[in-house]
C-alpha positions as CSV (number, residue, x, y, z in Angstrom):
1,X,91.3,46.0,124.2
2,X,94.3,44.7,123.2
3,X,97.4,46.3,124.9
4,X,101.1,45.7,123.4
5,X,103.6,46.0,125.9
6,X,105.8,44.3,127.9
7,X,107.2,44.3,131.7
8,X,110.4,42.8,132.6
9,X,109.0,40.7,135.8
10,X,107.6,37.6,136.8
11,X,105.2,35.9,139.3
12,X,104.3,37.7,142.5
13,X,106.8,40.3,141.8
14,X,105.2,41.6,138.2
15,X,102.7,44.1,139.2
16,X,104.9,46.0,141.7
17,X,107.4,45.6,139.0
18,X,105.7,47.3,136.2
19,X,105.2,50.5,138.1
20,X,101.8,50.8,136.5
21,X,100.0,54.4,136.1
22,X,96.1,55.0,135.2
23,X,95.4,57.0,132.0
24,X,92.2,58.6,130.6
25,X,92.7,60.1,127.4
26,X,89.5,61.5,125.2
27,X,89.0,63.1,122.0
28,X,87.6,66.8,121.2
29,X,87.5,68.6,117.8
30,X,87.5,71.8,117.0
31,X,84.9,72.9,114.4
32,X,84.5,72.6,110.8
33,X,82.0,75.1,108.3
34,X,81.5,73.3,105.3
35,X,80.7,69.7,106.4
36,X,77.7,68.2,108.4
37,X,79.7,65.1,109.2
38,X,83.3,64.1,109.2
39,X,83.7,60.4,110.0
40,X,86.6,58.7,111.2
41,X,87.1,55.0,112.4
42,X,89.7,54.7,114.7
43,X,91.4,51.1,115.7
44,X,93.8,52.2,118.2
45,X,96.2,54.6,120.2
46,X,99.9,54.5,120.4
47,X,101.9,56.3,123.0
48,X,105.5,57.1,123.0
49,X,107.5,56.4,126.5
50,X,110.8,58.0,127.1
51,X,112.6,55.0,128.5
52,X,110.1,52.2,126.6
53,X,109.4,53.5,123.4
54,X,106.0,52.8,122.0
55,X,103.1,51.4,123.8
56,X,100.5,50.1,121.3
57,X,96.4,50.1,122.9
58,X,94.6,48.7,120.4
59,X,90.5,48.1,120.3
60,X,88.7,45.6,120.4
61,X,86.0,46.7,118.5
62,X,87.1,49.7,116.2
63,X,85.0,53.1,117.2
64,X,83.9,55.1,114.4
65,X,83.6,58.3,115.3
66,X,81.7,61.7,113.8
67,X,84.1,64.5,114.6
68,X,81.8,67.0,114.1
69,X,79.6,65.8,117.3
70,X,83.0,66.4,119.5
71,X,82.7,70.6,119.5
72,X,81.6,72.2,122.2
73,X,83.4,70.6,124.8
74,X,81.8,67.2,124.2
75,X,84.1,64.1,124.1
76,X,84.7,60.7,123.1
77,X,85.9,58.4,125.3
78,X,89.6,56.6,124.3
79,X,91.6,55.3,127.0
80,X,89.2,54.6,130.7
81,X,91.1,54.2,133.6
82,X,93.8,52.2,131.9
83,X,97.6,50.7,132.9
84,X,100.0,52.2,131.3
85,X,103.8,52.1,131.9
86,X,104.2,54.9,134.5
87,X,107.0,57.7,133.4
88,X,107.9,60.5,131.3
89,X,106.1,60.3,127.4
90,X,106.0,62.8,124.6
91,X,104.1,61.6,121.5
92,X,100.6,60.1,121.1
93,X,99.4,58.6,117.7
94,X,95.7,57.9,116.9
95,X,96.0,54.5,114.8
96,X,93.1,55.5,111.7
97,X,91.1,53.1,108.9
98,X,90.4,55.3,105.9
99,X,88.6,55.0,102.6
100,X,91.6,53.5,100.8
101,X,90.5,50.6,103.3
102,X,86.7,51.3,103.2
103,X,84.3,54.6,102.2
104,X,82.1,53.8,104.9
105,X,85.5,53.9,107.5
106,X,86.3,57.5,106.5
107,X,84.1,59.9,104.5
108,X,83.1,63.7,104.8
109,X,79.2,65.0,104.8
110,X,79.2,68.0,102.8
111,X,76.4,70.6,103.7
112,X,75.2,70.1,100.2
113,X,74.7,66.3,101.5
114,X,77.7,64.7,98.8
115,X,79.7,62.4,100.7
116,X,83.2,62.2,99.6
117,X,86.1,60.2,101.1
118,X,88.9,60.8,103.5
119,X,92.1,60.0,102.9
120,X,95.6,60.1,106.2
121,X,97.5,62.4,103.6
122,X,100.8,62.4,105.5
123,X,101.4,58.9,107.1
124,X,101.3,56.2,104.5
125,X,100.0,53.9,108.0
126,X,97.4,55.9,108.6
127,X,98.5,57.5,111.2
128,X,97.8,61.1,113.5
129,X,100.5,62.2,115.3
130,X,101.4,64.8,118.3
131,X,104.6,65.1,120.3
132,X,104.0,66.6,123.1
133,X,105.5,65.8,126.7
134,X,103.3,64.4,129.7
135,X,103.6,62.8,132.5
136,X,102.2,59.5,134.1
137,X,102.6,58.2,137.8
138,X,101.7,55.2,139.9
139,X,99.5,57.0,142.2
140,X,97.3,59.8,140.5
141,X,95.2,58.7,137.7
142,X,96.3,61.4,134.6
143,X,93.7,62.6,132.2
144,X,94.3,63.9,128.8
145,X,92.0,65.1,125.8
146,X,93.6,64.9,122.8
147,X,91.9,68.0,120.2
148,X,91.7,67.3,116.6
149,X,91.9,70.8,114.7
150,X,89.4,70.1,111.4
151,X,90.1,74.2,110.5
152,X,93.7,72.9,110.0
153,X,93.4,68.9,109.1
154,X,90.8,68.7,106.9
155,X,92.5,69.7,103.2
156,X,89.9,69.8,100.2
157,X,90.5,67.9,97.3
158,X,92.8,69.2,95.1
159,X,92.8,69.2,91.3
160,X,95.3,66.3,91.4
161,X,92.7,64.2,94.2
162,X,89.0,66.1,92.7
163,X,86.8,63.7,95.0
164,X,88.9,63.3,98.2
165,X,89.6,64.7,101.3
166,X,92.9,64.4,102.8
167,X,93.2,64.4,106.8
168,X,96.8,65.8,108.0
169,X,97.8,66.1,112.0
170,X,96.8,69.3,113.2
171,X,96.0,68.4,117.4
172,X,96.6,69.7,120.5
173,X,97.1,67.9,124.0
174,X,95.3,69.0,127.3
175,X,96.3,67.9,130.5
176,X,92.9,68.3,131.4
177,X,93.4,69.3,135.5
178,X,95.3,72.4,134.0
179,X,92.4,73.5,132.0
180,X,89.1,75.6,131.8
181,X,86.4,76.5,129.6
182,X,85.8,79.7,127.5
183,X,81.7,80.6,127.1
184,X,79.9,83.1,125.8
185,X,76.8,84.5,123.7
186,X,76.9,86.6,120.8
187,X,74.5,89.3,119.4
188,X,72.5,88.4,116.5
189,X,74.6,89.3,113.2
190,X,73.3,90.5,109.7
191,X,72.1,87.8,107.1
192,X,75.1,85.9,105.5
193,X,77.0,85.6,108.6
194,X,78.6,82.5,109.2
195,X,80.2,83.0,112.7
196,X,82.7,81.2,114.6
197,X,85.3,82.6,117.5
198,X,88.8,82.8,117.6
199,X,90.9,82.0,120.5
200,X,94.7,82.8,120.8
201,X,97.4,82.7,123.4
202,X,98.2,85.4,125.1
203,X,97.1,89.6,124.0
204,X,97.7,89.6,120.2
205,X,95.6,91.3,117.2
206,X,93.8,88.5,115.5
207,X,94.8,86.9,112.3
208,X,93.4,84.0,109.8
209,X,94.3,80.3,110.0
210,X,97.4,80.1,108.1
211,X,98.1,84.3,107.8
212,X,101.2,86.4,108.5
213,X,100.0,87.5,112.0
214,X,99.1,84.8,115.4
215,X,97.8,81.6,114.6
216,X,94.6,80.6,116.7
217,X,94.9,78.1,119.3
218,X,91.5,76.7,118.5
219,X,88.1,77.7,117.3
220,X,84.7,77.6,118.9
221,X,81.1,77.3,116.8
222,X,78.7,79.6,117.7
223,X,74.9,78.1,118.1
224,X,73.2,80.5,116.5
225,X,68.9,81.7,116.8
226,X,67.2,84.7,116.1
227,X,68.2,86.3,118.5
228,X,72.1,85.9,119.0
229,X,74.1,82.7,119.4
230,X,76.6,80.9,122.3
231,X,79.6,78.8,122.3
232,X,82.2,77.1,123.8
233,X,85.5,76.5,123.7
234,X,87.0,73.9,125.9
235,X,90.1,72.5,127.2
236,X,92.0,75.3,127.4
237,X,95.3,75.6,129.4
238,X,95.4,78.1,132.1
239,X,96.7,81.7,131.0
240,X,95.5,85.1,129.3
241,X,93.9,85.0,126.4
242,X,92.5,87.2,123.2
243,X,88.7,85.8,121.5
244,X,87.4,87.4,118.6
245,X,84.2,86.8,116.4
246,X,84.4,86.4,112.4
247,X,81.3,86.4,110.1
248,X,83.1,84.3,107.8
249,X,84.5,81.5,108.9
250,X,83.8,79.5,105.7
251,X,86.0,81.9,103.6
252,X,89.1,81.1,106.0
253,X,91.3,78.5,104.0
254,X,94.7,77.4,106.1
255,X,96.6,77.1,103.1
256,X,96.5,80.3,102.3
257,X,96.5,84.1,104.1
258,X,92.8,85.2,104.0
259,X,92.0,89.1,104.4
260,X,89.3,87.7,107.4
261,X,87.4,90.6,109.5
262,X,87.2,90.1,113.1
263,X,85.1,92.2,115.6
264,X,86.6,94.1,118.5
265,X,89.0,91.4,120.0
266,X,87.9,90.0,124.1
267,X,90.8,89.3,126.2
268,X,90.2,87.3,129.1
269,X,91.6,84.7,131.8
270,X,91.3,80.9,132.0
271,X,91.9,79.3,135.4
272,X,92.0,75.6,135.5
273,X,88.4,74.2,136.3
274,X,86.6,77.1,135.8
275,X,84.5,78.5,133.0
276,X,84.9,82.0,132.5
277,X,82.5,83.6,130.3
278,X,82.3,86.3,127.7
279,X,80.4,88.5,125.3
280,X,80.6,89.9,121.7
């Protein structure tokens, strides 16, 4: 890996200088309906220091990476164990390839098995961007997943772009020692139901992505068989929360406010390491 930064010492001196921290920072995504495969090749990470601006980590090799495979609590590795500048910070960027470069560096697998590719629609350098404050220090080692919301970044082709999908920053960043884990199991619904669970912040009445009402915080799959279905949602931060289950999940379109029906809503507690577990 190729890091870009610099630290104002010399010689013997340098590494006490530098005030070094250890960073692990993963990717998660939240789930996705239509698609069987949303690829991304990724070449880098930037983050943003509050006294030394951006610090540029960029791969070796670039990692090309199926978003859809990263639900359910399962992660891909970004930053191991690495030295970063130790201090206040409060963006992170994922540095992106897409299919203006190459189709086979960003594409989407539609159920119906077309593959179609994937533009960065709002960062001309094919960025992803979050600002969002954290902390690192020379003696812990700090660990952060970084969640990439497909419900809200993935935009469809429009009639101006028929045959591309555009990719805008919808993410979330988890300190992950503040978080836990949401699972549950879910009775088996009527035919035509394509389920997924809602979680929100707080006790609130569920609404759509993108309605008048509260926005989820993220979504969870549900695993479905013929006799009900489980999921999980993790990385969540410690707090109350309200779940509820839709049957149609592929009719919810952020850009617009969808009349969605939810079942009775769940509210529950997250405390940091621990699962808690629910049912619908």
């Amino acid at each position: 890996m190729r890091i870009l930064w610099a630290c104002a010492a010399v010689g013997a001196l340098a590494l006490s200088a530098c005030d070094d921290g250890r960073l692990d920072l993963q990717l998660t995504d939240a789930p996705y309906t239509d698609a069987s495969s949303v690829l991304v090749t990724i070449t880098g990470v930037e983050l943003r220091s509050v006294d030394k601006g951006w610090q540029r980590f960029e791969f070796a090799t670039p990692r090309r990476v199926d978003l859809l495979a990263l639900n359910g609590g399962k992660t891909q590795s970004l930053l191991s164990n690495e030295s970063v500048p130790s201090g206040d910070y409060d963006a992170v960027r994922l540095l992106l390839r897409t299919a203006e470069d190459s189709t086979a560096d960003a594409y989407v697998r539609l159920r119906t098995g077309e593959t179609l590719p994937l533009h960065v629609a709002d960062d001309s350098d094919a960025r992803l961007a979050i600002e969002s404050e954290f902390s690192v220090d020379d003696v812990d080692n700090t660990a952060l997943t970084l969640d990439v919301d497909l419900r809200r970044a993935l935009l469809k082709p429009t009639d101006a772009k028929p045959d591309v999908y555009r990719l805008v920053s919808a993410l979330r960043l988890v300190d992950n020692d503040k978080a836990g884990t949401l699972s549950g199991t879910v009775a088996a619904q009527g035919s035509g139901c394509v389920p997924a669970v809602y979680v929100y912040e707080g006790e609130v009445t569920p609404d759509d992505i993108g309605g008048s009402g509260a926005e989820p915080l993220t979504s969870a799959a549900v695993t479905t068989s013929g006799s009900g279905g489980s999921f999980t949602a993790a990385f969540l931060p410690e707090g109350r929360y309200t779940a509820a289950l839709t049957c149609q999940a592929d009719e919810d379109d952020p850009a617009r406010n969808d009349s969605i029906d939810f079942s009775d809503a769940v509210r529950f507690d997250v405390d940091r390491g621990q699962t808690t577990t629910i049912r619908f």
